[in-house]
C-alpha positions in Angstrom: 0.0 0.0 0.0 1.1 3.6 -0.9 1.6 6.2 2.2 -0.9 8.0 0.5 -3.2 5.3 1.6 -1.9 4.6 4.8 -2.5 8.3 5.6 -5.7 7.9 4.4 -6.5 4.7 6.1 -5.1 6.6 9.3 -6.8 9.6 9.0 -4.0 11.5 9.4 -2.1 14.7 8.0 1.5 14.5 6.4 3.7 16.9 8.7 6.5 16.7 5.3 8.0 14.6 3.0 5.0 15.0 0.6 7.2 14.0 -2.5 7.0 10.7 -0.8 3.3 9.8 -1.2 3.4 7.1 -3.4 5.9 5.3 -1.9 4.9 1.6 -0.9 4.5 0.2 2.7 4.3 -3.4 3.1 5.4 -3.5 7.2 4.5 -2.0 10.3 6.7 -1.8 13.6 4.6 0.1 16.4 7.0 0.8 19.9 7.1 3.7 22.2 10.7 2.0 23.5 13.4 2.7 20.4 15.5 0.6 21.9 13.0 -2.4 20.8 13.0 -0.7 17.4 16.5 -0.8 16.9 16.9 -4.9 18.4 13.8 -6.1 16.4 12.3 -3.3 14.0 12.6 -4.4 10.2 14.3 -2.0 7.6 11.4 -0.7 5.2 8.5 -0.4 7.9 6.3 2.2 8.9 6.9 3.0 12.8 4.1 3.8 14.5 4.9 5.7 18.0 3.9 8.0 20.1 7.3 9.6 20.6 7.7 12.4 19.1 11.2 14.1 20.3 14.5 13.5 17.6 15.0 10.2 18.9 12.0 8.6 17.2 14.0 10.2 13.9 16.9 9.4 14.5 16.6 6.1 15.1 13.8 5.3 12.6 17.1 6.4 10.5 19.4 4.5 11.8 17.2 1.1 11.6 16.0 1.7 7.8 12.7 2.8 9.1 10.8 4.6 6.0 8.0 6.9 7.6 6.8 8.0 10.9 3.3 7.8 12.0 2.8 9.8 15.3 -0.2 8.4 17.3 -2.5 9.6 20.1 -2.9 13.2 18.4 0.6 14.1 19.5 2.7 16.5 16.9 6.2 16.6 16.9 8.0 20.3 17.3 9.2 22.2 14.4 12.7 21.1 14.7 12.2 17.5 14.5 9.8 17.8 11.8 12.7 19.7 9.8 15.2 16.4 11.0 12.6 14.2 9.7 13.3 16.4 6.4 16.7 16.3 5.7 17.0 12.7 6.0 13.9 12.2 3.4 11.7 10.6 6.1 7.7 11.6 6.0 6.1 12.2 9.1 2.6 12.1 9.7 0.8 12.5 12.5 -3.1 10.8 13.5 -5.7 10.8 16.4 -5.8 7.5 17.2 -4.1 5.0 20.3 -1.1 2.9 18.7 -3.3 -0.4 19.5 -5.8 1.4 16.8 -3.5 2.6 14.1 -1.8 -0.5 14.1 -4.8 -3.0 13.9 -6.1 -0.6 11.2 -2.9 -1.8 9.2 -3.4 -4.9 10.2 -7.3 -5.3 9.0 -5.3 -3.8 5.2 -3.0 -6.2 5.1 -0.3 -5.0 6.6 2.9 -7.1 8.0 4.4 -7.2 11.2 7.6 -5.4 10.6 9.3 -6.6 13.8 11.6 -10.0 14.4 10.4 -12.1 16.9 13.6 -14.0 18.5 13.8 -16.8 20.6 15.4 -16.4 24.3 19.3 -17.2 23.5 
């Protein structure tokens, strides 16, 4: 599915990035902890989050994360919305708890876009 759909599925309004609309979404890693982003997140996936200082950017960056869907009708300030920017990464933000963005990907067919690993 496109971003512009998942914005649309979402309800939600893209903060930047707008060149980006058509690109495709196939996974979904939802976390408020970015350290479980980082260990188990899946390069390509949306993350949905309710974070919204730099460190959801930077490390949706650092783990190949493609967008940023900001939940619970929180709005990141100016100045990470222009981070998000220079490193190409749309940012959109939407009314809704993480539990129901993310089973609203899930009812369109989204994947899980998180490793699951077994205990070592």
């Amino acid at each position: 599915m496109t971003l512009n759909e998942v914005i649309h599925i979402l309800d939600g309004e893209l903060l930047c990035c707008d060149e980006k609309m058509s690109m495709e979404i196939t996974d979904v890693c939802a976390s408020d902890l970015m350290s479980d982003v980082l260990a188990f997140g899946t390069a390509g996936s949306l993350l949905i989050t309710g974070l919204t200082n730099a460190q959801s950017v930077n490390t949706a960056d650092v783990a190949d994360i493609v967008a940023i869907a900001y939940v619970r009708g929180k709005r990141p300030a100016d100045d990470v919305v222009r981070l998000a920017k220079e490193r190409g990464l749309p940012v959109l933000v939407c009314a809704l708890s993480l539990y129901e963005a993310c089973g609203k990907m899930y009812e369109h067919g989204l994947a899980a876009g998180s490793e699951i690993r077994e205990p070592q």
